[in-house]
BAVO-804128 format. One record per residue (C-alpha): residue in one letter; x, y, z. Coordinates in steps of 0.2 Angstrom, whole numbers, plus 5000, padded with zeros to 4 digits. Layout:
BAVO-804128
AXYZ/...
END
This chain:
BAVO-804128
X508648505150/X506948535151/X505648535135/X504348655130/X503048675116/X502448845113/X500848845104/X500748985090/X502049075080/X501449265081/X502349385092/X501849315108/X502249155107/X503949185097/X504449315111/X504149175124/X505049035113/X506649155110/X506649195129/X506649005135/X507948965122/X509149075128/X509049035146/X509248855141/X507648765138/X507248655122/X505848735113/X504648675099/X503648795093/X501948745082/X501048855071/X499548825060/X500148945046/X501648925035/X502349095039/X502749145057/X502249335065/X500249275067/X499349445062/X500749545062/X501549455048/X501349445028/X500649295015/X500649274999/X499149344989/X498549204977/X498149304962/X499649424960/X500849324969/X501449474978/X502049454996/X501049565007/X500949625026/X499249575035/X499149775038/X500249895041/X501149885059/X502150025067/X503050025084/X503450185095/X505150215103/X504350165119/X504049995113/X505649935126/X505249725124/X504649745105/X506349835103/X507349715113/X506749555103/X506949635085/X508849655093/X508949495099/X508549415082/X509949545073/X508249615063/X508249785070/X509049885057/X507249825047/X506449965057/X506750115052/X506050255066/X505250425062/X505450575072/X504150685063/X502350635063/X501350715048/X499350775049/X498450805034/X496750885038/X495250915031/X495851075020/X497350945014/X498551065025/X500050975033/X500350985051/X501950885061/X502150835078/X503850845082/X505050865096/X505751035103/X507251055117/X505951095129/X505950985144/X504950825146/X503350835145/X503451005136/X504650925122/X502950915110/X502251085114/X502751215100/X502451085087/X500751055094/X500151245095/X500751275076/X499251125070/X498451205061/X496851085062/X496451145079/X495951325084/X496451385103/X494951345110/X495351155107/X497251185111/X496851235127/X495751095130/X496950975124/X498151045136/X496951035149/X496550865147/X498450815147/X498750895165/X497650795173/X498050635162/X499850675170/X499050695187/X497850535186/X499350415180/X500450505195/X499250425207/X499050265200/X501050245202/X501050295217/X502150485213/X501950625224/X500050575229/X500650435239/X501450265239/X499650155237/X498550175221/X496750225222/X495350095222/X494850055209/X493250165200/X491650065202/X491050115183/X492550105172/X492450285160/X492550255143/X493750365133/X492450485125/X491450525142/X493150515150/X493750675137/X491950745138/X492350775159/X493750855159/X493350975144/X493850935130/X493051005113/X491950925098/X493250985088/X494850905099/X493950755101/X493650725082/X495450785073/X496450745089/X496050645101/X494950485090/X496350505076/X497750455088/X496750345098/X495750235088/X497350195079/X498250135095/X496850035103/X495949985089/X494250045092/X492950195095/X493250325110/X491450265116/X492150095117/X494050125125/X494250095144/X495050255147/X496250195159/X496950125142/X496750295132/X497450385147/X498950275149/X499450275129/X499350475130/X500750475145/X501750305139/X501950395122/X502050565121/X502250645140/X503750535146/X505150525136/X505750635123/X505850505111/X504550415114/X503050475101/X504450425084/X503650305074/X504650165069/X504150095051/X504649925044/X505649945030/X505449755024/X504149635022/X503549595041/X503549405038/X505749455036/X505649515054/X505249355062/X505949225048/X507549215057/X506649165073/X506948985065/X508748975063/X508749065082/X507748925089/X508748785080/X510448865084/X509848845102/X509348655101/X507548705099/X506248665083/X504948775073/X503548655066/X502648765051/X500848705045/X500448595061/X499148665073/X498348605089/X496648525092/X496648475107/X497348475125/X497148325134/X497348335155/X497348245170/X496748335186/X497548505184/X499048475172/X499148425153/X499748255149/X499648265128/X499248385114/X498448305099/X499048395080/X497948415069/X498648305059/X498348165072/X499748125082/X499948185099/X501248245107/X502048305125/X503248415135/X503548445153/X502748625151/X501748735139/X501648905132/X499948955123/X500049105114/X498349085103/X496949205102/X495949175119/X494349105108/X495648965099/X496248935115/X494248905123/X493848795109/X495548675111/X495248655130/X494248525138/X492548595141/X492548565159/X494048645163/X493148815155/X492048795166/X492948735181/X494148905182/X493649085181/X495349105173/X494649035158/X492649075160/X493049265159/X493749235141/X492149225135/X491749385139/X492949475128/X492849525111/X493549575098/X493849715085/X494449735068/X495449815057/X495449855037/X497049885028/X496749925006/X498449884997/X498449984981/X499550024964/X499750154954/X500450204938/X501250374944/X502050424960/X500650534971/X501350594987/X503050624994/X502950575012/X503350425021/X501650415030/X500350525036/X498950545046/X497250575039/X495750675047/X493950695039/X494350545029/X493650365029/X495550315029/X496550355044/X498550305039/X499350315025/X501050235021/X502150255005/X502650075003/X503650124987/X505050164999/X505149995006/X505049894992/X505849994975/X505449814967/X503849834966/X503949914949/X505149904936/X506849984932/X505550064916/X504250114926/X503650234941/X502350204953/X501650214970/X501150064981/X500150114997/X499750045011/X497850105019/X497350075035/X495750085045/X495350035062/X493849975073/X493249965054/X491749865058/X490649975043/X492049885029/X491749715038/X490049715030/X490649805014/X491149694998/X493249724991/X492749814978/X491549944989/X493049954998/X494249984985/X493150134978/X492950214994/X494850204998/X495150274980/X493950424982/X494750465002/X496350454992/X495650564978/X495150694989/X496950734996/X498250704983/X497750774967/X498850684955/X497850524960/X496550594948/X497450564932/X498350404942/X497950244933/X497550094946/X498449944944/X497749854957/X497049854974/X496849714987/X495749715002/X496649635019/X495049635033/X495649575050/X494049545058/X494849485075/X496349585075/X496449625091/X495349615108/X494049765111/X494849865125/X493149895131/X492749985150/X492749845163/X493849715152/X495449745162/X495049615178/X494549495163/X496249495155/X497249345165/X499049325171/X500549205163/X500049075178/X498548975173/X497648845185/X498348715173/X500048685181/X501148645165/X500248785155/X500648965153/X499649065143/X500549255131/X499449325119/X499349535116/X497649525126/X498249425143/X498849565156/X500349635152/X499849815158/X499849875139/X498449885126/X498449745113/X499849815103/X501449735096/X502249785113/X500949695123/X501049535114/X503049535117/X502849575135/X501649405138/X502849305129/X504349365141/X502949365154/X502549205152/X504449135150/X504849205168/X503449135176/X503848965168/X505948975171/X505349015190/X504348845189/X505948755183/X507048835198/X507848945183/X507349115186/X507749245179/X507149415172/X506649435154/X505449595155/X506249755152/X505549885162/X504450025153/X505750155144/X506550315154/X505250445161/X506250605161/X506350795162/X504750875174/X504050685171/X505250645183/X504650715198/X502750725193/X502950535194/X504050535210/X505350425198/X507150495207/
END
């Protein structure tokens, strides 16, 4: 039997743990913190003692591999999936993206021309724009343009000047386009390489009819991957909590120890890093960063945050699951009095919500209790009965490296599974999985990196699902038959 130590217990590297222990492998898995699920998990808050999520993470029906490990650890009935997708604009009206019987990519269409945030002018540009998103991503696979993919474009387009060119309105660009967008990528249109815009639009809402539903976590997120220990252990494997690396220690091209941080040193015939690409820079040998553009081009990338406000009140104040929000500071809004019912007692009724902003580089520089006020006035402004609400309390949550900037010209310097070590792989949401850094992309490296490493140990095998269904017209626009 062959060992493993995986390094980092978020989504990537528990995907690849789970993966290699089920095709045999003995894993130990190390993680710094004493909760596993990285930045898509929850902590303990020190003053109230409450258990609370990082920030509020959703998946999308097209989420295959996120799907397919929250199955294989038994916790998918922990998502709970969303087939109507509320907007609540400037004038506090609601609007809802929903599906129709309409073929594929039609399915969204009558529920799109009745939002009532856009005139036609911007409906019609919209729809514009998502012809030839279709059209650009049937030549990149190849559909009914031709079996070989263009060369690439010498500039990279950002998203904005991408949506600016093929005419699409202030208005669109502001209460559609940004909205949906800078809440999947995690930053401004200006800063989005628009292959990556382009490819969210078609993955999520032209494919597959199911596709746009919004799956929302119904328990604390640290519950989702909390089994992953009795998984691994089942399976001969080992989670170490509250034990990080420091250091990587190598001779020529391949490891031959890892130092803890509390000292000791340890070793495996192989090695999965799933660490944030600048921990990963910081435990290599210096010369090795500079020895491999594998490594060098890390340096480069950057990253982008996100805000999430947490916040009790005394009363109940809306009566939707989540919802959207234009004109507003904050962008999401989920009702987490549905998912925990204990956060107030049998003799009380209040609300707990969860707020969200991304690429929230402005609250980066703000103090909590800026933070908390401005939350409260966005919140103020669309639900009336927060006037009169008392506020219990509020937390501020700020990620500021919660995911990599997907910025024009960062694709080529996102790296494969394979590094030029020869006994180290490397997962993480930002590596090149095809995909955003989303939940989804972080699971995909993990399974990425466990094929490339059971092919190493004459086990191969396939762990990636492929990307869920195209249907309907989709169909044949892509050339899938």
């Amino acid at each position: 039997m062959n060992d493993v130590i995986v390094i980092g217990g978020g989504l990537a590297g528990l995907a690849g743990a789970v993966a290699l222990a089920d095709a045999g492998l003995e894993v130990t898995l190390y993680e710094r913190r004493t909760i596993l699920g990285g930045r898509a998990s929850s902590f303990v808050h020190p003053a109230g003692g409450e258990l609370v999520d990082n920030c509020q993470h959703v998946l999308l029906r097209c989420c295959a591999n996120l799907i397919d490990f929250y199955t294989r650890l038994g916790v998918e009935n922990g998502i709970v999936f969303q087939d109507r997708v509320p907007f609540i604009d400037e004038a506090n009206r609601i609007s809802v993206i929903q599906s129709s019987p309409l073929p594929v990519p039609l399915h969204l269409l009558p529920s799109f021309f009745r939002l009532k945030f856009l005139g036609w002018k911007d409906k019609l540009s919209v729809s514009y724009a998502m012809m030839h998103m279709i059209w650009q991503t049937s030549k990149w696979s190849g559909g009914q343009e031709g079996k070989k993919p263009p060369p690439p474009a010498p500039l990279p387009l950002s998203m904005q000047n991408w949506l600016k060119s093929h005419r699409a309105t202030d208005r669109s660009i502001e209460a559609l386009w940004r909205p949906i967008l800078i809440s999947a990528l995690n930053d401004e249109l200006d800063d989005i390489y628009a292959e990556y815009g382009i490819m969210t639009i078609v993955k999520a809402f032209l494919s597959n009819r199911q596709s746009y539903q919004v799956g929302l976590p119904v328990v604390p997120l640290g519950d989702l991957y909390a089994p992953c220990i009795d998984y691994l252990e089942q399976r001969g494997g080992r989670v170490i909590l509250d034990q990080g690396i420091t250091e990587m220690a190598l001779d020529n091209t391949r490891i031959t120890r890892m130092t803890l941080q509390d000292g000791t040193t340890v070793q495996a015939d192989a090695y999965l890093s799933a660490l944030p690409f600048d921990i990963l820079l910081k435990i290599l040998p210096d010369t090795e960063v500079a020895r491999w553009a594998y490594f060098n081009n890390l340096q480069r990338l950057d990253f982008s945050p996100i805000t999430a406000v947490h916040v009790w009140l005394d009363r109940p104040v809306m009566d939707l699951d989540f919802v959207a929000v234009l004109g507003r500071t904050i962008q999401w809004i989920f009702n987490q009095t549905i998912r925990d019912p204990d956060a107030f007692s049998s003799t009380e009724s209040g609300t707990y919500l969860g707020l969200v902003v991304s690429a929230s580089d402005e609250w980066m520089k703000q103090p909590q209790q800026v933070i908390i006020q401005q939350a409260l006035e966005d919140l103020k402004s669309i639900f009336p009965a927060v006037q009169e609400a008392k506020l219990l309390k509020a937390i501020v949550v700020k990620e500021g490296r919660a995911t990599f900037a997907p910025e024009p010209g960062c694709d080529p310097l996102r790296p494969g599974p394979v590094s030029p070590i020869s006994n180290l792989f490397v997962a993480g949401d930002w590596t090149q999985t095809g995909w955003p850094a989303t939940m989804e992309s972080a699971v995909r490296s993990g399974y990425q990196s466990a094929e490339a490493m059971l092919s190493v140990f004459d086990k191969p095998q396939k762990v990636l699902l492929p990307e869920v269904p195209v249907e309907g017209i989709m169909k044949l626009v892509m050339g899938d038959f």
